[in-house]
C-alpha positions in Angstrom: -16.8 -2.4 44.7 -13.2 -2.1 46.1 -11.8 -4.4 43.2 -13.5 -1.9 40.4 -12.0 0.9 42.4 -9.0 -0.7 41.9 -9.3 -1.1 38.3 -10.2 2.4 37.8 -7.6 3.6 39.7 -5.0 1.2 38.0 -6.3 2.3 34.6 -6.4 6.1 35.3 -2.6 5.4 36.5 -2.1 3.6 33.3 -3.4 5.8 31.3 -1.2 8.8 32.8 1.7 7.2 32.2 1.1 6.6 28.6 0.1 9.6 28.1 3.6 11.3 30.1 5.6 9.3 28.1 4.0 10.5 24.7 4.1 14.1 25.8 7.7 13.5 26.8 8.7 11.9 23.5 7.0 14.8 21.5 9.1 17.2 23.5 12.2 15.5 22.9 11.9 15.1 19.5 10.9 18.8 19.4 14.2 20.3 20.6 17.1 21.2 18.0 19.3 18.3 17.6 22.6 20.5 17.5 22.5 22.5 20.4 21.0 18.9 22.3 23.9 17.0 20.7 26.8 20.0 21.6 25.3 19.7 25.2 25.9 15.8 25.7 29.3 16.2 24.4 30.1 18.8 26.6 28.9 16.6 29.6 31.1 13.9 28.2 27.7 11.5 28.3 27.8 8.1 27.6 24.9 8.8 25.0 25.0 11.0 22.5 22.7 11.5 18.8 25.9 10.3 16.6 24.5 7.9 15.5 21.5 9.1 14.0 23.5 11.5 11.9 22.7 9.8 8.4 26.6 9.6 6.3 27.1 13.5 4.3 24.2 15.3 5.7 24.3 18.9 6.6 22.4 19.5 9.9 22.1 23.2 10.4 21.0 24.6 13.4 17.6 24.6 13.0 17.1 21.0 12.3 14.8 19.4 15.1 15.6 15.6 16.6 12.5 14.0 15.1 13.6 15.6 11.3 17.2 14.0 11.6 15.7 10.6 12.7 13.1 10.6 9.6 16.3 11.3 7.5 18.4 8.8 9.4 15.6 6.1 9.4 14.0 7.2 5.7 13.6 3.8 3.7 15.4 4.2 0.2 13.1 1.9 -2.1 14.5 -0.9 -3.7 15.0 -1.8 -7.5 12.6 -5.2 -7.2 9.8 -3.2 -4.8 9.7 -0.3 -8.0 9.2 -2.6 -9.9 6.6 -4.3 -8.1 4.7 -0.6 -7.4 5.0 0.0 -10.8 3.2 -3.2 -11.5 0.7 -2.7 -8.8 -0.3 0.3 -10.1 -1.3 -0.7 -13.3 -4.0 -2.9 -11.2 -7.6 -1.1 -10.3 -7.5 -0.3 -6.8 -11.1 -2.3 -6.2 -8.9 -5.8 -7.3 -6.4 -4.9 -4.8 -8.5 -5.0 -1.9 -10.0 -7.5 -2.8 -6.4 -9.8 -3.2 -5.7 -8.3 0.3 -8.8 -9.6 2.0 -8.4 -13.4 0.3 -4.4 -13.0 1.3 -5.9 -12.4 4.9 -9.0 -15.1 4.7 -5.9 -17.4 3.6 -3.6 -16.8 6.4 -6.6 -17.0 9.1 -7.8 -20.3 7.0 -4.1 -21.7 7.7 -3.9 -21.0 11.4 -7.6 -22.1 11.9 -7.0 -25.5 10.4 -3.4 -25.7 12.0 -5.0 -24.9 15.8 -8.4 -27.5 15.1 -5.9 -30.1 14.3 -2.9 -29.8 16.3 -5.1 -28.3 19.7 -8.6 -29.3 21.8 -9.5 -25.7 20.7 -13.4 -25.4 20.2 -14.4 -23.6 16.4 -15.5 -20.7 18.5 -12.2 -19.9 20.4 -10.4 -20.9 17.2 -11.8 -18.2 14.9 -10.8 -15.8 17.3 -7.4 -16.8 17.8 -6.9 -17.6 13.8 -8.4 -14.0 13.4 -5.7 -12.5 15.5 -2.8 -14.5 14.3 -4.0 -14.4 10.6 -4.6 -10.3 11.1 -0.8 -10.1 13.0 0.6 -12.1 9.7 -0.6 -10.5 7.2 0.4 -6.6 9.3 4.0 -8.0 8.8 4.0 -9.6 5.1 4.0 -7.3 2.1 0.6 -7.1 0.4 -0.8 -5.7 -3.0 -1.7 -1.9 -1.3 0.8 0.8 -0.2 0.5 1.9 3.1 -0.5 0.4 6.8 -4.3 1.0 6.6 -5.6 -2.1 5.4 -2.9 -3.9 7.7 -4.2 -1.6 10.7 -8.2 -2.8 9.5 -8.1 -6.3 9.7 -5.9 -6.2 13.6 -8.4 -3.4 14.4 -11.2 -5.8 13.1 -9.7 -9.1 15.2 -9.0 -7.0 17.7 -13.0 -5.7 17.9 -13.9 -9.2 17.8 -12.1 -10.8 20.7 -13.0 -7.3 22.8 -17.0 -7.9 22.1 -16.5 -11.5 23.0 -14.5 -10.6 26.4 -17.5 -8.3 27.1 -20.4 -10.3 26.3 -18.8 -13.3 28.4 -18.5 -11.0 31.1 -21.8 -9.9 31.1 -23.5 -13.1 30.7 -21.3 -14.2 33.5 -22.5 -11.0 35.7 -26.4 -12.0 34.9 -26.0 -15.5 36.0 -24.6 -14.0 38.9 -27.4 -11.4 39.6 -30.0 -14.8 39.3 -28.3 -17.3 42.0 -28.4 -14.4 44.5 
């Protein structure tokens, strides 16, 4: 009882924590970047927004912190990944999905066969594993959809997998528990 009190509290302080830090990040990028960036300078601090100023931009004064770093950090597309868009649109959206979920079976294929191989890994702990790894691959390679929600699917999905795994082990280990006692 005192270790899930424990957890609880542990979590709950976790949680808190995340959850200051977002609200203070959301402030922060709230406040007007000018009158923030004057202010430094005037203190002579060691850190000042500078360097987010993106080369012959205007900021006036009612220009926010988190609108000068989408400017500063805005990715300019290149000539080859127009042309590959361009391309990529000309295929059905249905055929795309479909390349993105044998470009993820592929890369979770790969690892599988490199951990059952290379490691004493069982099949069962190896499709989990592969699942994650293949899911974490295939977030950071470019696919044939725009956008992060097919990435954000399949690590959700391996994710999911390994989280109903963790709980059914625990459970089953709880049961056996309850019967010896």
């Amino acid at each position: 009882m005192k270790k899930t009190i424990a957890q609880a509290i542990l979590l709950l302080l976790l949680v808190s924590v995340l959850l200051g830090g977002f609200l203070t990040v959301r402030h922060v990028l709230k406040l007007s970047f000018r009158s923030t960036n004057d202010a430094l300078h005037k203190k002579d601090s060691a850190f000042t927004l500078d360097f987010l100023i993106p080369s012959g931009t205007y900021i006036d004064e009612k220009m926010t912190i988190g609108e000068v770093i989408r400017l500063r950090y805005k990715k300019e597309s290149s000539f080859y990944e127009k042309i590959l868009r361009a391309l990529a649109d000309q295929i059905p959206q249905e055929y795309r999905y479909l390349a993105n979920l044998f470009l993820f079976l592929s890369w979770c294929f790969l690892f599988m066969t490199f951990f059952r191989v290379f490691t004493f890994m069982g099949y069962a702990r190896t499709l989990r594993v592969s699942l994650l790894f293949g899911s974490l691959t295939y977030y950071f390679i470019p696919d044939f959809s725009p956008g992060k929600g097919d990435d954000i699917l399949f690590v959700s999905c391996a994710l999911l997998v390994i989280l109903i795994r963790f709980i059914l082990k625990r459970r089953r280990k709880r049961s056996l528990l309850d019967v010896k006692t």
